[in-house]
Each structure stands twice: as structure tokens, then as C-alpha cells.
N, C-alpha and C positions, 0 to 999 in steps of 0.2 A: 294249236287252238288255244286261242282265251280262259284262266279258268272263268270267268264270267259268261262263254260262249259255250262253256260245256256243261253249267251249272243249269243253263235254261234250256240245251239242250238232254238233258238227264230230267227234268221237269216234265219235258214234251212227250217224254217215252215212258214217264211215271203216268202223265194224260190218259194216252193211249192204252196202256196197260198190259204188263208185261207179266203174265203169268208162267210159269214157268210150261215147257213144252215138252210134253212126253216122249222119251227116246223112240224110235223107232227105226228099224231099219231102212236103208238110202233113204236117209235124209238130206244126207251132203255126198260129196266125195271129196276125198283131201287129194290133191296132187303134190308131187313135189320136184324139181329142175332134174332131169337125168342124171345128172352127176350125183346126187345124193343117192345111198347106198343103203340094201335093203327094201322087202318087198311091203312090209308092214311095221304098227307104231303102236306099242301100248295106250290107251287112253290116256293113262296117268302121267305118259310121257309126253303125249298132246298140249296139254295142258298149259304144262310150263313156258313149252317153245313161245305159246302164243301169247302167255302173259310176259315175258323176256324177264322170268324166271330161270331159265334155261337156255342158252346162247349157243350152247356147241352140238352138232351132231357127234355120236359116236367116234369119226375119224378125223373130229380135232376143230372143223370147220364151222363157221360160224353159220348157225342155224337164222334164216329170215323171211320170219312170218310176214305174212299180208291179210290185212283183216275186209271180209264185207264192209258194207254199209251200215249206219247206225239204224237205217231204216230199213233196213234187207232183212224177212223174217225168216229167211238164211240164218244169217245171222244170232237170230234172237234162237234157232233148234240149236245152233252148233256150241252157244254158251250154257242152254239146261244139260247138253248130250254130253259133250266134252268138258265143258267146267263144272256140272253140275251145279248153276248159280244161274239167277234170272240174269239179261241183260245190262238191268240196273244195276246189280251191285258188281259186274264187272266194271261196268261206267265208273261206278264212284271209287272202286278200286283201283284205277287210271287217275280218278281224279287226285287221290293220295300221290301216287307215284308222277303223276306231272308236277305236282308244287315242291317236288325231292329232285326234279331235274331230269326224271327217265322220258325218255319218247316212247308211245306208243306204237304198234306198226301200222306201217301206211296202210290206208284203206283206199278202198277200190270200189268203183259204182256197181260193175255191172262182171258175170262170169268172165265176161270175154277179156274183160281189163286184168282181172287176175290172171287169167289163162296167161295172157301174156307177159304180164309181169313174171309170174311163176319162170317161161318159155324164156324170156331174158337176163336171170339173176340166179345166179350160183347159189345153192344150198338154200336156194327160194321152196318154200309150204305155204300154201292155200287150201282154201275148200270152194269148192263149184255146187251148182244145182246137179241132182243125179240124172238126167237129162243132157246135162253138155256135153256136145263134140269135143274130146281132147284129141291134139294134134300130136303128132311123134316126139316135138320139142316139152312136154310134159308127158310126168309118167304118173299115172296113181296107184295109191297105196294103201292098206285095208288096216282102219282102228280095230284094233283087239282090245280084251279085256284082260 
């Protein structure tokens, strides 16, 4: 993305108004690709995978988040919950890190496209609505504290 496409897009979501969103239980579910090992994820360890502070799982394997939508207020709980930061200042904290040359991870419209994404990509993490059907090719796994 453009920094000029993401500048007006961090504008729109300033519009809008992103306050931050009170933790609360199922609000998401994080899945992650079977082969990744282990039944649960410290928060703190959440965090980083997703900002690509943290690249390795445990057994060496490159960890590879998949993010909602910038419009997904999915999205907007799992940045107060797990990052503890509004939506926006993860935005602009992207925005720093794309003009340094990091990519962000891909995002995905809708559950179903994570689901599968997750379902097709080794040492693949996501978060779904607490509602979705997960299939056998994804396994989910519980944020601790």
C-alpha cells in the first residue's frame, strides 16, 4: 500500500473513531496451521508475532500472521485486547515500519479467507469471530496472561 493510501486511510479510521475497546472474553479466537505446536500463546507473546517483531515460533519456524481488515471491528478488539493500543497507533506504527521497508501481514476480508489462509500456510496465526466454524485443517489456541 501507498504511504499516501495509508495516510488517508488512518484519516478515515481517525473519522470514524477508534476508541479503544474493552477486553472481554471471546472476542476473537486466534487459530493457528496444525503443524504449529502447542495448545496456548502468552499475550505478550501475541503481540509481537503480529507486529513482525517476532518471526520465529518456539521450534525455529517462521511464524506468519494474517491480519483482519482495516474495517473489521474484529480487528479494532484484537489491537485494544492483544496490543493493548487503539487501531490507529498500530496504523501508524506500520506506517513507520513500511517507509524502513518491512511489510505488514497480509490481510484478509472476511473469517472464512483467514480460515483458509491459516488451513493453507505452515506456521500460519490468525484471529476469527468467536462464532466460526473451524475445520480440522486449523486448530485454535487459547491467549493466556
Amino acid at each position: 500500500m501507498r504511504r499516501d493510501a495509508l495516510a488517508v486511510l488512518i484519516v478515515a479510521v481517525l473519522a470514524a473513531g477508534t476508541a479503544p475497546v474493552a477486553s472481554a472474553e471471546a472476542r476473537f479466537r486466534v487459530i493457528v496451521h496444525p503443524q504449529v505446536k502447542g495448545n496456548q500463546i502468552p499475550r505478550a507473546a501475541l503481540s509481537p508475532i503480529f507486529l513482525k517483531r517476532a518471526s520465529r515460533w518456539g521450534d525455529g519456524s517462521s511464524a506468519r500472521p494474517v491480519d483482519q481488515s482495516l474495517c473489521s471491528p474484529l480487528r479494532m478488539s484484537f489491537s485494544a485486547d492483544v496490543h493493548q493500543q487503539d487501531l490507529i497507533e498500530i496504523q501508524m506504527c506500520w506506517q513507520r515500519e513500511i517507509a524502513r521497508g518491512h511489510v505488514p501481514p497480509p490481510v484478509k476480508s472476511t473469517d472464512e479467507e483467514i480460515v483458509s489462509f491459516v488451513a493453507s500456510t505452515p506456521a500460519a496465526i490468525g484471529y476469527v469471530s468467536p462464532g466460526t466454524t473451524l475445520p480440522d485443517s486449523v486448530r485454535e489456541i487459547a491467549v493466556v496472561n
